[in-house]
Structure formats: C-alpha cells, structure tokens
C-alpha angles and dihedrals in degrees: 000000000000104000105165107028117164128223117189081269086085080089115233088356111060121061095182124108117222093251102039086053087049090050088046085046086052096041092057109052104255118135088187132051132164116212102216111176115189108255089334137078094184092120090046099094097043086043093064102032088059094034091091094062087066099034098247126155096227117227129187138203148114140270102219108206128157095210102327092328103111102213103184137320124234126193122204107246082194142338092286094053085049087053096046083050092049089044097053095043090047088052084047103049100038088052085041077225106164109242108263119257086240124047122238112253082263106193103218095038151099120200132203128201125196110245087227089061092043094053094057094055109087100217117029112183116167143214118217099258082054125102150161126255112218116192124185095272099047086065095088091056116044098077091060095040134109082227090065098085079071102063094127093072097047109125128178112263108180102156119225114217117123137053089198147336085280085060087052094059093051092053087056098053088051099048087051090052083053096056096039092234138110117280092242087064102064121113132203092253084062093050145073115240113263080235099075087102127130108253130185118288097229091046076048094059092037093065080051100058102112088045110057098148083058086064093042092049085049090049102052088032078070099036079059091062134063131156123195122193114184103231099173132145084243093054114135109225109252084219115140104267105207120024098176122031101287140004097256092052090048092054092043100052081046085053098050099041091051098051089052096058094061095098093050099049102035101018104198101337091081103135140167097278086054093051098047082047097058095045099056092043084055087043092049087049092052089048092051092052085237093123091105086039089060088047105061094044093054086053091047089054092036089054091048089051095052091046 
C-alpha cells in the first residue's frame, strides 16, 4: 500500500535510512513497500537486499520533481522498467533538463499522478499503465470531482517520509539549506506535510473505507510489479572490466600511480615492509578483478582536486 516512500537518499528532503524505513514498513503491518526516492535510486540495492529480514516485498521506483513539484511517480513493473526509469532521470539531470509535466509511455513501468496536479490540467486522458495517487486529504474531494469518472484508476498515495516530528524539523532545516533561506522564512509551499508519517495498515485501509475499489486498484497495481537482484555468495561483480584499453595496461598505470605516491605518503621513511606491502595490496586488487574499480575512483577524486 505504500507506493512513494522516502530514505535520506531524497537529498536534503528525506531523514529515513533503507532499513529503518524497512523495520517501520514491518511494525506497521504492510507486506509491500516501494522505495521512490525523489530524482535518485541510490537506496534501491540496499533496499531489496534487506527487504527479506522484514518480510517486504521490496518495490522499487522514482519520485520525479523538478525542486519540491512532484511531478509524477513511476514504479519499476521489472528490472528492465527500473532500468528505463533510471535511463530517462539520468538523460534529465545531466542535460539539467526540468521533468516533463507528462510522463513518456515508459514500457515497464506504472505512473502515478497526484490528484492535485491532475485537477489543475484542463484535459486528463490515460493510458493503461497510468493511474491516480489519492492521499488522505484528497478524500474529501474525489466524489465531487471531475476526476471521479476515473475511478477506476484511484490508487493510495500516503507518502512515506518521516519517522517523527523530529524528523519533521530536520526536514525543515534541510529544505531550507536547499533554498538557501532562513528557516523562518520558509514557507508550506517549501516543505513537505508533517503528514507524511507511516501509519497502521489496517487505520490506512480504514480511511479508505468508502472507498474500497481505491484499495483493490492499489493491491493488483503491486501484484503487477516484482524486482529481483541476485545477492549470492557466486555473484560476479557488475564493475567496469577494462578502464584503459587492456588489463595489463590497467594494472600497470595502478602500479605506477601507486609507486609515485610514495614521497608524498611516506615522505623518507619508504622501506622494505612498506614496499612488500604495496606489492601484495596491488597484487590482491588485480586478483579481485578491482583494478578498473581503483581507477575510476582515482579519476573522480583527481577531477574534484583539480575543480
């Protein structure tokens, strides 16, 4: 029932780790939860992997914004759907292109729009791996509304994003980091609602209650959904295998980089432990199959040094 729930990886926004959010998931009755971090999956692999030890089915989508605006959320039917979402943020935030008001006709993958959005846009047709996100103050609304002839496409959309009105405060402080203002200047339009708290399953399906078909539509939207990660002991590493144009040259250009950074690390006092040491460090990495790794990570840090 939990479709758009936030880890601390919704930067400067969310304030809850993967697995807390998991434990909070478990306490309160839910089988199912989707991890949607807004504009970012970085939480998402530690997110299933932990999932089992609650017993949660693991989820996994994005919360497309362009600043605080949700535009849209859209939840990963498979791997290849996570990777189409993955595919069409990254596109988006290299070009520091804004997410369009509409989403693609992605083709693993549902999307939800927020019934406040969708008031405001003066026609609203859908495609069939489109929905409607109703949170608890929309309820109210929705039977008066134009929206209303598309019921059958009302899903629950409590977002998840707070442990606590602590967690609240926090949030404050890092929205107004984000704005670059004091905090007494925020305003409501800057923050998240204080609402944005788990509740019970069962007090979740009881706001509901008027609206059973809202629930049903919530429940096969996640049976259409499953994403499976292979965590076993046997699992070759996804790193890049080669970073210049061969192995060797990789483990040279390691090698080297390493031995020339023996003044600056040990100065004068270089002997013949530290050097034993280095080679079978070099010699573990090359095993491993990490040279590459090492590499790129020695570009990523070079690059910020010279910025």
């Amino acid at each position: 029932m939990l479709l758009n729930c936030h880890s601390f990886f919704s930067l400067r926004y969310g304030l809850i780790p993967e697995e807390e959010l998991l434990a909070l998931g478990q306490a309160n009755g839910y089988r199912a939860m989707v991890l949607t971090d807004i504009n970012n999956t970085s939480g998402c692999l530690n997110f299933v992997r932990m999932a089992p030890r609650y017993g949660i089915r693991p989820l996994l989508g994005i919360d497309f914004r362009n600043g605080i605006q949700q535009q849209y959320i859209a939840i990963a039917k498979n791997n290849t759907g996570f990777q189409e979402l993955n595919g069409f943020l990254s596109t988006h935030l290299h070009l520091k292109k804004e997410i369009p008001n509409q989403a693609p006709k992605f083709l693993n993958a549902l999307v939800i729009y927020p019934f406040e959005k969708l008031l405001k846009m003066e026609k609203v047709t859908f495609e069939s791996h489109e929905y409607i996100g109703i949170t608890l103050g929309d309820l109210r609304k929705i039977q008066f509304s134009r929206l209303y002839q598309s019921k059958d496409r009302f899903v629950v959309l409590h977002p998840v994003s707070f442990r606590t009105k602590k967690d609240f405060n926090a949030h404050r402080l890092l929205r107004a980091v984000e704005e670059n203002t004091l905090l007494q200047k925020l305003t409501i339009f800057d923050t998240a609602s204080e609402s944005e708290q788990i509740i019970p399953f069962e007090v979740l399906k009881h706001h509901f209650k008027d609206y059973p078909e809202v629930i049903y539509n919530t429940e096969k939207l996640l049976e259409r959904c499953e994403i499976q990660f292979d965590f076993g002991e046997n699992r070759q590493h996804q790193n890049l295998k080669v970073y210049g144009k061969s192995a060797q040259e990789d483990y040279e250009k390691i090698r080297s980089l390493s031995y020339n950074a023996l003044g600056y690390r040990y100065g004068q006092d270089v002997n013949d432990t530290i050097l034993d040491r280095i080679a079978m460090e070099l010699e573990l990495i090359r095993q491993q199959d990490f040279v590459p790794f090492f590499l790129v990570n020695h570009d990523i840090v070079s690059y910020a040094r010279h910025k």
